[in-house]
Residue, then its C-alpha position, 0 to 999 in steps of 0.5 A: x316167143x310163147x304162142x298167144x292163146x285164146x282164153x276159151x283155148x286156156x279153159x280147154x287145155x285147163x279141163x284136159x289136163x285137171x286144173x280148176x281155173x276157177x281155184x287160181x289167184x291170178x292177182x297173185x301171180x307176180x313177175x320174177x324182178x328183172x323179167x317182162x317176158x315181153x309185157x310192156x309195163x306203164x313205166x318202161x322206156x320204149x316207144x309204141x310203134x305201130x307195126x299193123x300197116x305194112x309198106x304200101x310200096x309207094x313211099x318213093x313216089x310223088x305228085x307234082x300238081x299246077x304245072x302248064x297244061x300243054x299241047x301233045x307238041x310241047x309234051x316232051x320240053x315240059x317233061x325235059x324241064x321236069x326232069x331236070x328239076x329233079x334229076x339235081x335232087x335224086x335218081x329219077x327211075x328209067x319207067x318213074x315219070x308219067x304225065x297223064x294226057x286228056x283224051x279229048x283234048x290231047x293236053x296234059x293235065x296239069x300234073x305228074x307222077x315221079x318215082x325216085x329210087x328211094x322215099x328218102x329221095x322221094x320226101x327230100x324232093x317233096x320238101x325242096x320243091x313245094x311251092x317252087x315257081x315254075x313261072x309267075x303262074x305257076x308254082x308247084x303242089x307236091x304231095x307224097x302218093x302214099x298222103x292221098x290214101x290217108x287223105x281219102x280215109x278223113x270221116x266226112x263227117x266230124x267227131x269231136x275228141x273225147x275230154x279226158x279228166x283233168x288231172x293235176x300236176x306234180x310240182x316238178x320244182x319240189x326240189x329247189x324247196x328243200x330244208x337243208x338248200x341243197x343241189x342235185x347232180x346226175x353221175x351216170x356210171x356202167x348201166x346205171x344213172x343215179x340222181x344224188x343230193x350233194x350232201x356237204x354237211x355229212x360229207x357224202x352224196x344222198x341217193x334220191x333216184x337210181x336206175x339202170x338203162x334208163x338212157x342208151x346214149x346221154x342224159x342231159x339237164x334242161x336249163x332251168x333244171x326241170x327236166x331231165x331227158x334221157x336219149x333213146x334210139x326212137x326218141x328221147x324222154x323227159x323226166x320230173x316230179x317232187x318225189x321222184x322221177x316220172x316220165x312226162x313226155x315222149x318226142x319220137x325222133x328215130x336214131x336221135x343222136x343230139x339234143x338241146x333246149x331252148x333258153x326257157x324250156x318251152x322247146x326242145x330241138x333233136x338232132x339225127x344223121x341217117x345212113x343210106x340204105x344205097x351207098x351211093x346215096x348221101x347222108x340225110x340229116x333231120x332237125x325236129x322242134x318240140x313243143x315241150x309240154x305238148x310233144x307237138x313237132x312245130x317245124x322240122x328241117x330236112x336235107x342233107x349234111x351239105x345243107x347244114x355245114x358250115x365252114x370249109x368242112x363238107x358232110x356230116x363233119x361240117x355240122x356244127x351243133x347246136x345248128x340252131x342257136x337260140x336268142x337271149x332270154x325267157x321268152x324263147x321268141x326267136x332262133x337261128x341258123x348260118x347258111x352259105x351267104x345267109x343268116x336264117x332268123x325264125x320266130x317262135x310264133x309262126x316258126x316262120x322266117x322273120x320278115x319272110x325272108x334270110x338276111x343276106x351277109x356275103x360271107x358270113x363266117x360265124x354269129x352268136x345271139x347276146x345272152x339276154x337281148x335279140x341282138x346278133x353279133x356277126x363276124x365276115x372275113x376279108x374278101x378280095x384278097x384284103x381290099x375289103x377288110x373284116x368286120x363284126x356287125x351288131x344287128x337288132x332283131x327283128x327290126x335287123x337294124x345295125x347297131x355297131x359295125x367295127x372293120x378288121x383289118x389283115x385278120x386270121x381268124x376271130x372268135x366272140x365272147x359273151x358276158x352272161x348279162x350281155x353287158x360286154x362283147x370281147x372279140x379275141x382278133x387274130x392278125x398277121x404280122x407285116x411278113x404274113x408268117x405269124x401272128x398276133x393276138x388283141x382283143x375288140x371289147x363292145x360296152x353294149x348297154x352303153x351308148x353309141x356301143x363305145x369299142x375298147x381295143x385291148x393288146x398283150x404286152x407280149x405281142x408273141x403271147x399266143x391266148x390258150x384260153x379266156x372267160x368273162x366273170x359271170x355277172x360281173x366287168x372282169x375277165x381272165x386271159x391264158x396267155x405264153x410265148x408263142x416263141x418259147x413254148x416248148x422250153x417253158x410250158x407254163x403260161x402266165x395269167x392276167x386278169x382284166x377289168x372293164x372298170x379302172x379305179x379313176x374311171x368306169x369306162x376304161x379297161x384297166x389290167x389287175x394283176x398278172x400271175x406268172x408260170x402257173x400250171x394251168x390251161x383252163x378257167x372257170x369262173x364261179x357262177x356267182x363272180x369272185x372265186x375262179x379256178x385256175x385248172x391244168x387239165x391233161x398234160x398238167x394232169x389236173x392241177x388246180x389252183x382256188x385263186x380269190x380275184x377280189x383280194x388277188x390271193x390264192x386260196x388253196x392249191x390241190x390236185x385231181x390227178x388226170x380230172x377230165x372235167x371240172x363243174x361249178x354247183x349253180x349256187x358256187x358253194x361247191x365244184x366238182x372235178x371227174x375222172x371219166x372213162x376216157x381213162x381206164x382209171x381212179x373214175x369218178x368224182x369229188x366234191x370241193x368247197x369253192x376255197x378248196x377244200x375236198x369234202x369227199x370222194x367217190x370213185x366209179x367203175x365206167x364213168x362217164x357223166x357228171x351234171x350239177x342240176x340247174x337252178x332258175x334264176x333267183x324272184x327277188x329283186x335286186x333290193x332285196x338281195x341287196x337287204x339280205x346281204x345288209x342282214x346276213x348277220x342275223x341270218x346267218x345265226x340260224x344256219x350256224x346254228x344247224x351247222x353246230x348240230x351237224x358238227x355235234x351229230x357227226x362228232x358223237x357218231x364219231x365218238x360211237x365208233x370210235x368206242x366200238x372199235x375200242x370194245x372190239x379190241x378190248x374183247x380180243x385182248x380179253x379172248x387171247x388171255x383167257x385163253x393164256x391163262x387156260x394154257x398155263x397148266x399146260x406149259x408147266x407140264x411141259x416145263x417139268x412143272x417149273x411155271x417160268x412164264x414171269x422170269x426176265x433172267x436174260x436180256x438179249x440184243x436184238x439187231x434185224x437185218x433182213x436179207x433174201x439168200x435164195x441160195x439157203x433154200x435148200x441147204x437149210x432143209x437139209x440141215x434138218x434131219x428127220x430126228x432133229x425134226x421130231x426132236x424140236x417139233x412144237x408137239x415133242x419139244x423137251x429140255x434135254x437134261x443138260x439144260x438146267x431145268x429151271x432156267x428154260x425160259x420160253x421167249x417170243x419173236x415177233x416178225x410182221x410185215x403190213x403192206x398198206x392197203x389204201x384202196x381195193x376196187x377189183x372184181x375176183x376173177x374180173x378186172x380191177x385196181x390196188x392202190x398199196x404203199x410198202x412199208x417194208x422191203x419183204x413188202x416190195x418183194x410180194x409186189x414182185x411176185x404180184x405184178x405180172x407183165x400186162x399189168x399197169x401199174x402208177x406211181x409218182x416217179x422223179x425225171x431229168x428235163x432239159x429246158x433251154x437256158x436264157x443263155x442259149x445253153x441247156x440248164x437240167x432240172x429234175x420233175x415231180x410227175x406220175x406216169x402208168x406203165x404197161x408193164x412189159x417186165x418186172x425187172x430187178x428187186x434190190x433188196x439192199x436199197x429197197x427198190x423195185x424196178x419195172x420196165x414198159x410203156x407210158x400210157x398216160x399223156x404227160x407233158x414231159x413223157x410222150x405216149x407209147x415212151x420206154x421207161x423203168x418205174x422205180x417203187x420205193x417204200x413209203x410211195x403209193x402206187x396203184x396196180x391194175x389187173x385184167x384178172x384178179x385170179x386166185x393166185x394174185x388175190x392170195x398174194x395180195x392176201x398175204x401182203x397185207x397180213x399180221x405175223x406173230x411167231x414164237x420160238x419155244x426156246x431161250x435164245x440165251x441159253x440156245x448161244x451157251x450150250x450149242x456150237x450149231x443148231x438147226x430148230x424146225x418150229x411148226x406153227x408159225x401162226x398169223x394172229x389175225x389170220x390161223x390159216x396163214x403160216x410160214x414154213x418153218x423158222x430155223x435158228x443158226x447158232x454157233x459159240x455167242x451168235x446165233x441167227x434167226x431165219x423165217x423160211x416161207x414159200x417164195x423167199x428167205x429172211x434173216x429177221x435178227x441176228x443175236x450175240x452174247x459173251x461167253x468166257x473163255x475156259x482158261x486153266x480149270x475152267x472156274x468162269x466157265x462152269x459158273x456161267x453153266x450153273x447160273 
């Protein structure tokens, strides 16, 4: 780092050495764009640490004030019960414990120092200790050693605060105003965060803000969607405005590593482990809650990861966040934690515990608040081997009055859901058979807004189905259930999925079953946020399948795929889903975008994805009347937006047209280009045609019959049929008739040769690490993908198995499998040039429901069939293979094959130029024409391979007695 200078020390300098700061423009002096050079800007994400005060080395020591003042006598059982108290918290030093005596009456003082190894020690024993009761007399002061010198610093005299100036804020809902309804979404990819409009009438997504490094760990969306905060290890940020995004707040909390707002915004809890700087001492766990708007920390908690697990797990793996869950609702009145035998239920006014005081529950396994009322679902296992059954308890907060209370008997385990109204509870219950060797599931259904709380019990017709997965309709009585045989799940792994209503047809306060859909590739539902339309979505070993299902007709909408999708994510409107690829797999990362009936809109792939967030919106200020008039009057709505949606569809029409027109004038101008260019040649042909202007003559038709084939084992003997004289002879620059041709009859030809590998996706770094997504066309193309992919590579492409899948019979019945599968390839092992196929050999490394990681398999690439081929390095060699893969060649020969066939038993022609039309730097090596009495074969021999591209034949007479036939055949 540069010395800092003193400006007086700037003049001196200056003046030595003949500069006249007087004459310098420092507002003009700019940084260069990514530089700081150490200064800290107004809008850079760091936190100002004061480092002026160094370590007072007194962080590790404590004051314990209000103990007993005792006699010299008792001196050592007072500092024995002391000890003892503390030893359980921490390390105690041989020297750390001093009790101080009065000399004139030889008791103690009522109070002592301790010094514990560490200040973590010494600020966990701080927090357990303050206000323990020693006896009814005596309850415990403790206080930091170093908190006594800050105290003596406070004025003795009070200085009111300076008034800052009011400054209004900026409407940090400016977003939810716009024009065109749209949402936003937050992708964050590599370095970068970006912030996007979803625009679905123009079929891409909308910049609105970009920036790189923004967040080092996460980024995550408050509730209502008014902030945004971002993750940093001082602390975490919250960011807003109407045009942009400002940062409005900091709250430091060092090494952050979770966070979570509460339910209306107002609070935010942040989260962190610390390692110890000893290793024999434990992890110590911080809980920090925020005032939003002020940054005010109003309560933390402190201790370590044993005092926060919940479970059987101990550690830092036994916290389970969030740890404390939040009650229902805007008003953000209370929130609560599990502890062992207890549950922990503060209010927000005094961030105190209601009542004073834990509720007291033996047991307690696992709670959850309703989604709109202060009302606790709790859930307590059997205890006493089975004497005393389970149960899941309501309990009203804060008055804790139980409201409902249903007893479960030989249960395994139970898991709450709740409907987003907080009108229904489901409780999935899972049982043991009367042998305790299996299980069965059934479901406890709560109708809390009724009276009484009546309870439903709910039982598969299968009682061996196992439930993979069950969600409640947003705002709605309907709900969805995963479910297969668990007896037969290997052998058929797609499960069925019914769905339920709380409401029957006859009766409102029946459970009724609506429909089951039977061996669906899915194992994971979600619900539109709107009600109605879910998806059905198979996520990794379905490799994400996804089926648009309409719950009000019981029909399906559409069936597509986002081959290995990792998350799937509703717009908050329900118009538009989103489903992500994420770097979990190296990859097609990114996103798409789809109507809620399944149709794809647009696609866009990112290197390093790693987030996708849909902005939240608050809930809707109209009244259900009035939600219930709009709909009434959709109608008369609706011909406004129709209307734009016409405007769109005509814009984005013309501009198609526009491109469209320019494509067509760019082709027009080459076409125009080459046949100026012709026609500028024409003189020069004639000359070498001995002035005959042949170019329009059709005298002879030839059949053309192309068979391609590589026979390496021409490579040499077709070179060295060419001699230097036949070389110079046929060369494209000295090639002339010979005399026994007829002169007029020298009618140039052209063959034509292409090869176009289609290039449906490049994304790769040159020299760096990327992906093709290629389909040959040809066989000649399997052969560059031969010479292109190397072991180490990966390469992905859908591929046909044989499983066997038991029969109902007890036999086994073969069926062949439609899957994809990406392979490390560890050999490029056979090119069939016949049968058009090419073979690689390496390892799956993709989870599959039939293919197990780390597998054996040959991949077969096909023509017609995509695959998808990965680099590590793209070096210079593979990109000009790829290069010429996918490139255009048009090759003449300056010769009449016709003619070629009737006066040569066997030629060998060595043409030069054999040029690329949209590429002159790219050429073959030469092309040879092989031509005996009435057969000729035409071969194009480049760098890696020989091809024979046609095979021609024509009849010439056989010469019998003067030969009349024959020599009319020579003059024609």
């Amino acid at each position: 780092m540069a010395d800092v200078m003193a400006y007086n020390d700037i003049e001196a300098t200056a003046a030595r050495i003949g500069i006249d700061l007087s004459q310098l423009d420092l507002d003009s002096i700019r940084l260069p764009p990514g530089e700081d050079f150490g200064i800290i800007s107004d809008d850079e994400d760091v936190y100002k640490v004061d480092n002026s005060e160094l370590d007072s080395g007194f962080g590790s020591i404590i004051v314990v004030d209000n103990l007993p003042v005792v006699p010299l006598e008792k001196f050592e059982k007072l500092e024995n019960v002391i000890r003892k108290i503390y030893s359980q918290i921490g390390v105690i030093k041989d020297d750390g414990f001093w009790m101080p005596l009065d000399p004139e009456t030889n008791k103690t003082l009522g109070y002592c120092f301790l010094e514990f190894n560490t200040p973590q020690e010494a600020e966990l024993a701080k927090e357990r200790t303050h206000g323990y009761k020693l006896d009814r007399s005596h309850i415990f002061v403790v206080n930091m050693f170093d908190d006594f010198d800050r105290f003596m610093k406070v004025p003795d005299q009070w200085a009111p605060p300076e008034s800052k100036p009011y400054t209004p804020g900026e409407n940090l809902q400016q977003w939810l105003t716009d024009e065109k309804a749209r949402d936003q979404m937050v992708i964050r990819y590599g370095a970068d965060t970006e912030v996007l409009w979803n625009d679905a009438r123009h079929l891409k997504p909308e910049p609105f803000y970009k920036r790189t490094f923004w967040t080092e760990s996460f980024v995550q969306w408050s509730p209502l969607g008014t902030y945004l905060a971002t993750v940093h290890r001082l602390g975490v940020a919250v960011w807003g405005g109407a045009s942009t995004f400002n940062r409005l707040m900091r709250y430091a909390h060092s090494q952050v590593r979770l966070i979570d707002f509460s339910p209306g915004e107002k609070y935010l809890v942040t989260y962190s482990s610390h390692e110890p700087s000893n290793p024999r001492d434990a992890n110590r766990v911080v809980i920090n809650i925020f005032d939003v708007r002020t940054g005010k920390v109003m309560r933390d908690f402190k201790g370590s990861p044993d005092d926060f697990a919940i479970g059987g797990a101990g550690g830092v793996a036994g916290v389970s966040w969030p740890v404390f869950k939040w009650a229902g609702g805007k008003d953000d009145k209370y929130f609560a934690r599990m502890g062992k035998n207890v549950i922990s239920v503060y209010e927000t006014e005094t961030f105190s515990l209601v009542d004073k005081k834990s509720m007291k529950v033996e047991n307690v396994m696992d709670f959850s608040w309703s989604p709109t009322d202060p009302i606790l679902a709790l859930f307590v296992p059997e205890l006493g081997g089975g004497n005393q059954p389970a149960r899941v308890s309501l309990v009203q907060i804060p008055s804790k009055e139980e409201l409902r209370q249903k007893n479960l008997f030989s249960v395994s385990d139970c898991k709450m859901y709740w409907q987003s109204n907080g009108e229904y509870l489901a409780v999935k219950v899972d049982r043991y058979t009367k042998t305790k060797k299996s299980t069965y599931t059934g479901f406890e259904l709560f109708r809390i807004k009724e009276r009484d709380i009546p309870i439903e019990v709910l039982e598969l017709e299968n009682k061996n189905d196992k439930i993979i997965a069950f969600a409640w309709e947003p705002k709605g009585h309907r709900f969805a259930v995963i479910h297969c045989d668990n007896t037969n799940a290997n052998n058929n792994p797609r499960p069925d999925i019914s769905f339920y209503s709380m409401r029957s047809a006859h009766n409102t306060g029946r459970v009724s079953k609506l429909t089951t859909l039977k061996g669906k590739q899915a194992n994971a539902l979600y619900w539109s946020p709107t009600g109605r339309f879910i998806i059905l979505a198979g996520l990794k070993g379905f490799n994400g399948q996804l089926e648009f299902y309409n719950v009000d007709e019981l029909e399906t909408m559409a069936t597509a795929e986002h081959f290995m999708a990792t998350d799937i994510e509703w717009d908050p409107t329900g118009r538009y889903v989103a489903t992500a690829v994420t770097s979990v797999h190296e990859m097609e990362n990114g996103f798409n975008i789809w109507t809620f009936n399944g149709k794809l809109l647009y696609r866009t792939l990112k290197d390093h994805f790693f987030q996708f967030l849909w902005r939240p919106r608050p809930p809707s200020l109209l009244t259900p009347e009035k939600e219930e008039e709009i709909a009434k009057n959709l109608k008369k709505y609706s011909k406004k937006y129709e209307a734009e949606d016409q405007d769109v569809s005509i814009f984005l029409s013309e501009q198609d047209r526009e491109k469209r027109r320019m494509l067509k004038e760019e082709w027009e101008k080459w076409v125009a280009h080459w046949k100026q260019r012709h026609e500028e040649e024409k003189e020069a042909r004639k000359n070498l045609r001995d002035g005959e202007a042949s170019d329009e003559e059709e005298e002879y038709e030839a059949k053309a019959i192309e068979v391609e084939e590589v026979i390496n084992q021409y490579f040499a003997r077709a070179r060295r049929n060419i001699t230097a004289t036949q070389t110079e002879f046929f060369s494209s620059s000295s090639f002339r008739p010979s005399s026994s041709f007829p002169r007029r009859r020298w009618i140039p030809k052209v063959i034509r040769y292409s090869t176009t590998m289609k290039i449906v996706r490049k994304d790769y770094i040159p020299g760096g690490p990327g992906s093709v997504k290629m389909i040959p066309v040809e066989s000649d193309d399997l052969w560059y993908a031969y010479n292109l992919i190397a072991p180490g590579d990966t390469v992905m492409a859908v591929t046909v198995r044989k499983v066997l899948r038991e029969a109902a019979a007890g036999g086994r019945d073969a069926e062949r499998v439609k899957l994809k599968l990406e392979i490390k390839v560890e050999e490029v092992a056979d090119y069939d040039k016949v049968g058009a196929v090419l073979r690689i050999r390496g390892k799956n490394i993709l989870e599959n429901e039939y293919v197990k990681i780390g597998a054996f398999h040959t991949l077969e690439l096909e023509l017609h069939r995509p695959f998808v081929l990965r680099k590590d390095v793209w070096d210079s060699l593979a990109l000009h293979e790829l290069h010429q893969a996918s490139s255009i060649y048009s090759n003449s020969l300056s010769c009449d094959i016709g003619q070629l066939l009737k006066w040569s038993h066997f030629v060998s022609v060595f043409v030069n130029g054999i040029s690329l039309c949209k590429d002159p730097s790219a050429s073959a090596d030469l092309a040879v024409v092989l031509m005996q009495e009435g057969l000729a074969h035409i071969l194009l021999i480049g760098k890696s391979m020989t091809i024979t591209r046609s095979r021609i034949e024509t009849s010439i007479p056989r010469k019998h007695g003067p030969g009349i036939a024959v020599d009319k055949v020579k003059s024609a």
